[in-house]
C-alpha positions as CSV (number, residue, x, y, z in Angstrom):
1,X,68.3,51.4,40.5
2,X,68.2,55.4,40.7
3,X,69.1,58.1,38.1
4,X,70.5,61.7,38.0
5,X,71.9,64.2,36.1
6,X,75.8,64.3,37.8
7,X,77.9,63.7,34.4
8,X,80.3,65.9,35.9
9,X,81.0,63.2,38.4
10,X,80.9,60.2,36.2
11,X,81.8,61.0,32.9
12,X,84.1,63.1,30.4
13,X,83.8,66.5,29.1
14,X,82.7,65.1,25.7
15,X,79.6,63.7,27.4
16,X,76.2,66.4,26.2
17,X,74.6,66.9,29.7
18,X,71.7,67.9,28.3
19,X,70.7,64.6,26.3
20,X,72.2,62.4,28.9
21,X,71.5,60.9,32.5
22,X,73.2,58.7,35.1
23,X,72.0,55.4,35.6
24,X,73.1,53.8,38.7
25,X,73.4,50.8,40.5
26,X,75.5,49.9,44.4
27,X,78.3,48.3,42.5
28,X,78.8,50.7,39.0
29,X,76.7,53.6,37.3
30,X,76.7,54.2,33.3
31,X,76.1,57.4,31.7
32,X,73.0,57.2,28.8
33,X,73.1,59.7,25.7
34,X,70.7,60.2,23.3
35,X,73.0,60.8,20.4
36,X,70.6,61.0,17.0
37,X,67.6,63.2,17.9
38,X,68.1,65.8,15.3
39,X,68.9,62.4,12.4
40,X,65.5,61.3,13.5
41,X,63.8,64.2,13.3
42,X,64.9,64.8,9.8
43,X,62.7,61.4,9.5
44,X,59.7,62.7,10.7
45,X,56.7,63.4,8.3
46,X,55.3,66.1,8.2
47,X,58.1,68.2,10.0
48,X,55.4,70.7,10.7
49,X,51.8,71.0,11.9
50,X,48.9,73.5,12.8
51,X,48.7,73.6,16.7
52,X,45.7,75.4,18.4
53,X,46.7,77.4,22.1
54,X,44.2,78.4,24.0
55,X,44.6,81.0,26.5
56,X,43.0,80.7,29.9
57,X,43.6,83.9,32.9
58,X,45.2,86.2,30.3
59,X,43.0,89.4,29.7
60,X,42.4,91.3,26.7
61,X,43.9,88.7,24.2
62,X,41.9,85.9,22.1
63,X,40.7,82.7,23.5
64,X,42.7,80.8,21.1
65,X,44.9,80.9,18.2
66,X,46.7,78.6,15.8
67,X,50.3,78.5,14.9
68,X,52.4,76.5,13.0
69,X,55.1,74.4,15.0
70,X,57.7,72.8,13.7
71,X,59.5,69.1,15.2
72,X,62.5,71.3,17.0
73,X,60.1,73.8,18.6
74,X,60.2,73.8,22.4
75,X,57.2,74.5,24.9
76,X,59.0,77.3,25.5
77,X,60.0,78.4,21.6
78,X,55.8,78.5,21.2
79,X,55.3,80.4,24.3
80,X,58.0,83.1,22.9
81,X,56.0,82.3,19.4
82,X,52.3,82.9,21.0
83,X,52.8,86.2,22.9
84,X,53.6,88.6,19.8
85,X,50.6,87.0,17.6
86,X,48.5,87.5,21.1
87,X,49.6,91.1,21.3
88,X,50.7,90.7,24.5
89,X,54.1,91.3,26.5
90,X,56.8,88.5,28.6
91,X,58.3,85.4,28.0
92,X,58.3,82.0,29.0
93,X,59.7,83.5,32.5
94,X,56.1,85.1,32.8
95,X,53.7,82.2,30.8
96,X,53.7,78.5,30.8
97,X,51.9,76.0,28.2
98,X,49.8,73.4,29.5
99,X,48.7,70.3,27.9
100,X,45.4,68.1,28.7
101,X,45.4,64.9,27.1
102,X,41.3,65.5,26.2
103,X,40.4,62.9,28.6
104,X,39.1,63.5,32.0
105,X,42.1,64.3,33.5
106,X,43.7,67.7,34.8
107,X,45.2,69.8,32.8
108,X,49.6,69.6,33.3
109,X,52.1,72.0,32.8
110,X,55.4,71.9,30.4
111,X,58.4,72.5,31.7
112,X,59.9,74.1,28.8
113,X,62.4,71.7,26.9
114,X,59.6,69.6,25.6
115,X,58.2,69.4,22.2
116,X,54.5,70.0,21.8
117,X,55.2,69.1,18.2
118,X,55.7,65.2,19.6
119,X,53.1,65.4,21.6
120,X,50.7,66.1,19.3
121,X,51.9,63.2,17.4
122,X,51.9,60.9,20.2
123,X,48.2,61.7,20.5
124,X,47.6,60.6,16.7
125,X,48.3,56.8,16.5
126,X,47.1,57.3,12.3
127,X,49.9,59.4,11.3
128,X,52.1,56.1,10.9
129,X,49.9,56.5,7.5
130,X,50.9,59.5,6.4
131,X,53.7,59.1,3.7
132,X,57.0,58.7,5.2
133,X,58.6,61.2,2.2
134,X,57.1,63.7,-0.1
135,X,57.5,61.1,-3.2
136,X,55.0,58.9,-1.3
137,X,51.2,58.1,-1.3
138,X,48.5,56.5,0.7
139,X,46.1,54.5,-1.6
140,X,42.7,55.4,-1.2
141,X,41.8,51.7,0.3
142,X,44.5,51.9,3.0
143,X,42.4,55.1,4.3
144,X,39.3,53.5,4.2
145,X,40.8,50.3,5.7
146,X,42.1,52.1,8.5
147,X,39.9,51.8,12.2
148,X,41.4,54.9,13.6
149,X,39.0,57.4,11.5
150,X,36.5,56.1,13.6
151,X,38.2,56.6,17.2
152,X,36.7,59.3,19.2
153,X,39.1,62.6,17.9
154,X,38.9,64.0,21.5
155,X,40.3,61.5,23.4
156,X,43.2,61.0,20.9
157,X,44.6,64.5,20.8
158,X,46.3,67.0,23.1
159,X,45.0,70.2,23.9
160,X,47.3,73.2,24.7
161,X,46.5,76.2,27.1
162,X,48.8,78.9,27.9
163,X,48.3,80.5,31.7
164,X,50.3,83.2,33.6
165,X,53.1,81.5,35.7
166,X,52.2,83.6,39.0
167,X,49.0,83.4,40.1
168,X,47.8,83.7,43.5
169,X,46.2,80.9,45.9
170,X,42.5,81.8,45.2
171,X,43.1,82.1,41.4
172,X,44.5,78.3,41.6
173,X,41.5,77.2,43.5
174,X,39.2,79.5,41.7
175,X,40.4,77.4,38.3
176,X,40.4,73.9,39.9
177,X,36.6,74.5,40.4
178,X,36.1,75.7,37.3
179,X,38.2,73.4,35.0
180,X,35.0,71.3,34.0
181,X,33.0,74.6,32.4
182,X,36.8,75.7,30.8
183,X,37.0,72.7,29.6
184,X,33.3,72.4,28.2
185,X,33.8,76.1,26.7
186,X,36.7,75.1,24.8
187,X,35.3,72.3,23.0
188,X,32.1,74.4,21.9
189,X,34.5,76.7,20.9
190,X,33.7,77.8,16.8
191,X,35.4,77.2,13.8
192,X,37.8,80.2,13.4
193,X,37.0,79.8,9.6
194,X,33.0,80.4,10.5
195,X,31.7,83.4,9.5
196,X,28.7,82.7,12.0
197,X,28.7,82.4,15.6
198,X,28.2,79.7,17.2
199,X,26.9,78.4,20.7
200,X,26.7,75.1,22.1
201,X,26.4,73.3,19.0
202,X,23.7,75.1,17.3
203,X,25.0,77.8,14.6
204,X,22.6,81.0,14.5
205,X,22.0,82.4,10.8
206,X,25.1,84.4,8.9
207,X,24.5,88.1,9.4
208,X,23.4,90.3,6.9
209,X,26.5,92.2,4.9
210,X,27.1,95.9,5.8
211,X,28.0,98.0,2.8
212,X,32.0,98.5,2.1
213,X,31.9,94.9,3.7
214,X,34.1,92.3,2.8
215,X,34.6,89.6,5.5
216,X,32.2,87.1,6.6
217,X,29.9,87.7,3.4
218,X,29.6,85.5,0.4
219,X,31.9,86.1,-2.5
220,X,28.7,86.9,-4.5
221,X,27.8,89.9,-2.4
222,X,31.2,91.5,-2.9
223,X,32.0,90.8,-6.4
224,X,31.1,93.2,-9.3
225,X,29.9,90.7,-12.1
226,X,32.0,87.7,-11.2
227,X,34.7,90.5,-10.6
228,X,36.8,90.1,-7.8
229,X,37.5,92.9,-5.1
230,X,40.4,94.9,-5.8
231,X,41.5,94.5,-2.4
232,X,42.0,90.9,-2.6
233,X,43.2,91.5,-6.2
234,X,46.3,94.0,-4.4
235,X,46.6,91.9,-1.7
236,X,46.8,88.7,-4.2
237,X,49.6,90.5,-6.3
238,X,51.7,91.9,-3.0
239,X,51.7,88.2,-2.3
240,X,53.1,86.7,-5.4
241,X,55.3,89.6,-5.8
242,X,56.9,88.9,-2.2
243,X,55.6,85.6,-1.1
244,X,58.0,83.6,-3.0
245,X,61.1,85.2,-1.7
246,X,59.7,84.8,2.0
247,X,60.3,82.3,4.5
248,X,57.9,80.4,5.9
249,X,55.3,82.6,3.8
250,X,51.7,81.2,5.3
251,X,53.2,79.2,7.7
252,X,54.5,81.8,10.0
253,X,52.2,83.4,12.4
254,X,52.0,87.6,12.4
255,X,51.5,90.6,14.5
256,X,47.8,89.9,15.4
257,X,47.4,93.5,16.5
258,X,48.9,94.7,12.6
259,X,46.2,92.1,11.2
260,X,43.4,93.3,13.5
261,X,44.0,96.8,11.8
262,X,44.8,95.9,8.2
263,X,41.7,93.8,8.1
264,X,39.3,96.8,9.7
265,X,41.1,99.2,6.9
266,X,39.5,96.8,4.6
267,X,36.6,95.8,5.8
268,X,35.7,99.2,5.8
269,X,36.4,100.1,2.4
270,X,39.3,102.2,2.6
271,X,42.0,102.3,0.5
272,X,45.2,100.7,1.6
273,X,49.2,101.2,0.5
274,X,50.2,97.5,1.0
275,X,53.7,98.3,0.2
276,X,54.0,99.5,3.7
277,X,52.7,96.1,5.0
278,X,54.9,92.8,6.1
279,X,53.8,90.1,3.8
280,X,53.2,88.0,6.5
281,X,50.6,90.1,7.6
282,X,48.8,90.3,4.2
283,X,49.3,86.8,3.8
284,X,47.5,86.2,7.4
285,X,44.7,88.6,6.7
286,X,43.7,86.9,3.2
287,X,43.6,83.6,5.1
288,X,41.6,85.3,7.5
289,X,39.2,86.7,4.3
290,X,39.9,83.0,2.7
291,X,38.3,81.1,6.2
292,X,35.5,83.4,6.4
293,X,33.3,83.5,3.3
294,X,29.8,82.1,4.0
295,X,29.8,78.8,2.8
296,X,33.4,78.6,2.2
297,X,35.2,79.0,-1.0
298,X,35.0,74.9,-2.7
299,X,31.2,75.3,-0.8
300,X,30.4,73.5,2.6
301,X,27.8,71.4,1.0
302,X,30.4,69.7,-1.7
303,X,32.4,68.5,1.7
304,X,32.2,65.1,1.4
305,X,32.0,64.7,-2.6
306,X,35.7,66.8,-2.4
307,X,37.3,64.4,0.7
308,X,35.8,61.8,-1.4
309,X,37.5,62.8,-4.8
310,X,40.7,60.3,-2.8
311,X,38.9,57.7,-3.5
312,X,38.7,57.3,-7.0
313,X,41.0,55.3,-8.9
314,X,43.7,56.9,-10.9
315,X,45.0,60.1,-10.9
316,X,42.8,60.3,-14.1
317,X,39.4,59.7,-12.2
318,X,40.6,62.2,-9.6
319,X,41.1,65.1,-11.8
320,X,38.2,64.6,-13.9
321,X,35.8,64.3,-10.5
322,X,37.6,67.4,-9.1
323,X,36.5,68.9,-12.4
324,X,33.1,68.0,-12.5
325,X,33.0,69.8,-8.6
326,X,34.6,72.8,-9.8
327,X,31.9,73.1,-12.5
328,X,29.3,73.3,-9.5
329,X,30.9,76.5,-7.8
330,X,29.9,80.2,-8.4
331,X,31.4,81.8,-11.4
332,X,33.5,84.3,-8.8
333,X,34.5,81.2,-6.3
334,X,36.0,79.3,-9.4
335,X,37.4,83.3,-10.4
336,X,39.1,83.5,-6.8
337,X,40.7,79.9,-6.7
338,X,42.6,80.6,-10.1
339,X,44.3,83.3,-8.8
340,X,44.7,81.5,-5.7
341,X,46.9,78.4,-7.3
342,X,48.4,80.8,-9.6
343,X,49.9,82.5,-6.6
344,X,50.8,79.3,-4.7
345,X,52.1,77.5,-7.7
346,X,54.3,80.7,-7.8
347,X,55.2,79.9,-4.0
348,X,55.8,76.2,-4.9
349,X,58.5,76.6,-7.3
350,X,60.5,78.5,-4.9
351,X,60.2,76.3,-2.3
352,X,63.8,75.3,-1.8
353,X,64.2,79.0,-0.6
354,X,61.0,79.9,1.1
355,X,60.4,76.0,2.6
356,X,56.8,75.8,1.2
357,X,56.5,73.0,-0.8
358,X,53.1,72.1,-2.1
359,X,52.8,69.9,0.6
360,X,53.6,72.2,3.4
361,X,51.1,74.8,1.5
362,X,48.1,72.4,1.7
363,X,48.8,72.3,5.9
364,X,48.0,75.9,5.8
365,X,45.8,77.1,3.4
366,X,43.5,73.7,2.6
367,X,41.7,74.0,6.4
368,X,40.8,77.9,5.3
369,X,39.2,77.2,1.8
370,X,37.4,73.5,2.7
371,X,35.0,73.2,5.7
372,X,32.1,71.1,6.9
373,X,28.8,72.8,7.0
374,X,27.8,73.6,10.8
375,X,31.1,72.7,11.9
376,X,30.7,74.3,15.7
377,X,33.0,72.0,17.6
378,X,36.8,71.8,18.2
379,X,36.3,67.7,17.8
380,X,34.9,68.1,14.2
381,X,37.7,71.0,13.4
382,X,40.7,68.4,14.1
383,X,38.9,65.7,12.0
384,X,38.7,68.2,9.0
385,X,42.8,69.1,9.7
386,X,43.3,65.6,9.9
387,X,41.5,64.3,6.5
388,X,43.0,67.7,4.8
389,X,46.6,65.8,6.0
390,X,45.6,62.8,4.1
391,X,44.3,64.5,1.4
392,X,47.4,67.0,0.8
């Protein structure tokens, strides 16, 4: 038996060459079509997810960033996606995603066509858990029940690097001798949401706050009296004002290079018109403020007690133990995360315009408010996006 790709020679003009191949035999050949890949995808749950790139041979850009794909994205879609968050020029004619299944096998390129979105998936055996519609649940026993929370995380899940298409002979061999340290690197790689840095898998202590300063620091050290920042006060009201009416408003990545400068502007104390601003990029850079307070906003040590408030009963038991963990916080965290519903619940009842349902809004804000204490390790970080999943 052989395949190809000559409809033109066996079939009709209605036949879609790009979803269909020739299957052959001596005596007759028949022409396969996938007819219903966009039906299915309307099946899939959820229709979008955080995916982490990491860069490797690209200078003066980050080592990795996260954007949100969608089910229809293409390699090539998140290479054209990447490049303006990475302030960097080209296309998919000049770059070329990679994936590693986190196993002890090479690294392989994409084409272009494929979805990274289903690879990811295909790497995640548990998300035949996840509800099949918004309307459904998990119960609480079906998570605790379930093996795969125990399975090694890195040896499920795919890991995508974007590289320069052209590089010369001695770059190729340079990389195939180095692939073990990349590969080592990227797995000690820190929490973006940590405020400290992080090497190997000891964490060295927070750094002490510079005046004017307002990332990285705990919310005590920059509130006045349980009073929060105007800054994140303007930046909370330019969002609710425009958030609502935006596509994609949290989910879609911005102009890192726009961030990178908003956020010094801030940091440093000055005062900032955030009418001339893309919400995007205000949205992005109170994320970035969100990930980064020292301790994290619902408090690193209440981790487990707040995964574990699925495991109560009724929806009774669970608000009333989320309560009692509320009570615990600091005055200005509990200050900052009314303001911060108020402005999603906002968000929320627009969704059928801006496609952020509440669902969709705990993907992309619940990993930058909730993290483990020492979490140092890109294993650890996928757990904590994967429980946040269930939780949401």
């Amino acid at each position: 038996m052989w395949t190809a790709n000559c409809m033109d020679k066996v079939g009709d003009a209605n036949i879609r060459a790009g979803r269909s191949f020739v299957v052959g035999w001596p005596t007759v050949n028949f022409v396969a079509t996938f007819r219903y890949i966009k039906l299915a995808k309307e099946k899939d749950q959820p229709k979008s997810i955080p995916l982490r790139i990491f860069t490797e041979d690209i200078k003066n850009c980050a080592s990795s960033i996260t954007v949100t794909v969608t089910n229809s994205d293409t390699a090539n879609d998140i290479i054209n996606m990447s490049l303006p968050v990475l302030g960097i020029t080209g296309s998919e004619k000049d770059h070329q995603l990679w994936v590693s299944s986190g196993k002890e096998t090479a690294p392989c390129p994409l084409i272009g066509h494929e979805h990274p979105y289903g690879i990811k998936m295909s790497h995640l055996p548990s998300t035949t858990l996840l509800p099949q519609t918004p309307e459904d649940s998990i119960s609480p026993s079906t998570l605790q029940e379930s093996p795969l929370l125990e399975q090694d995380i890195a040896e499920m899940q795919g890991q995508f690097i974007l590289k320069p298409r052209h590089l010369t002979q001695n770059q190729q061999g340079r990389d195939s001798g180095q692939s073990t340290v990349k590969r080592r690197s990227f797995r000690n790689w820190a929490f973006w949401r940590s405020a400290s840095p992080c090497q190997a898998d000891q964490c060295t202590a927070p750094p002490s706050a510079k005046p004017g300063q307002l990332f990285g620091v705990s919310l005590t050290d920059v509130c006045d009296k349980d009073n929060l920042p105007s800054a994140i006060l303007d930046m909370l009201c330019f969002i609710n004002q425009k958030g609502p009416l935006t596509e994609g408003i949290f989910r879609k990545s911005a102009n890192m290079k726009s961030c990178r400068v908003l956020k010094e502007k801030l940091n440093s104390g000055d005062k900032v018109n955030l009418d001339s601003e893309s919400v995007l990029v205000v949205a992005s850079v109170l994320k970035d403020f969100l990930r980064n307070i020292q301790g994290s906003i619902f408090l690193s040590d209440l981790y487990d007690k707040w995964l574990g408030v699925i495991d109560q009963g009724n929806e009774e038991e669970k608000i009333i133990a989320a309560q009692r963990l509320l009570a615990q916080l600091p005055r200005a965290n509990f200050v900052l995360l009314r303001y911060l519903f108020g402005v999603l619940h906002n968000i929320e009842q627009h969704s059928s315009s801006n496609q952020m349902t509440a669902y969709n809004l705990s993907v992309c804000i619940a990993p930058s408010i909730l993290c483990p204490p020492n979490s140092c390790s890109l294993e650890l970080e996928d757990n904590v996006i994967r429980k946040m999943l269930y939780v949401s």
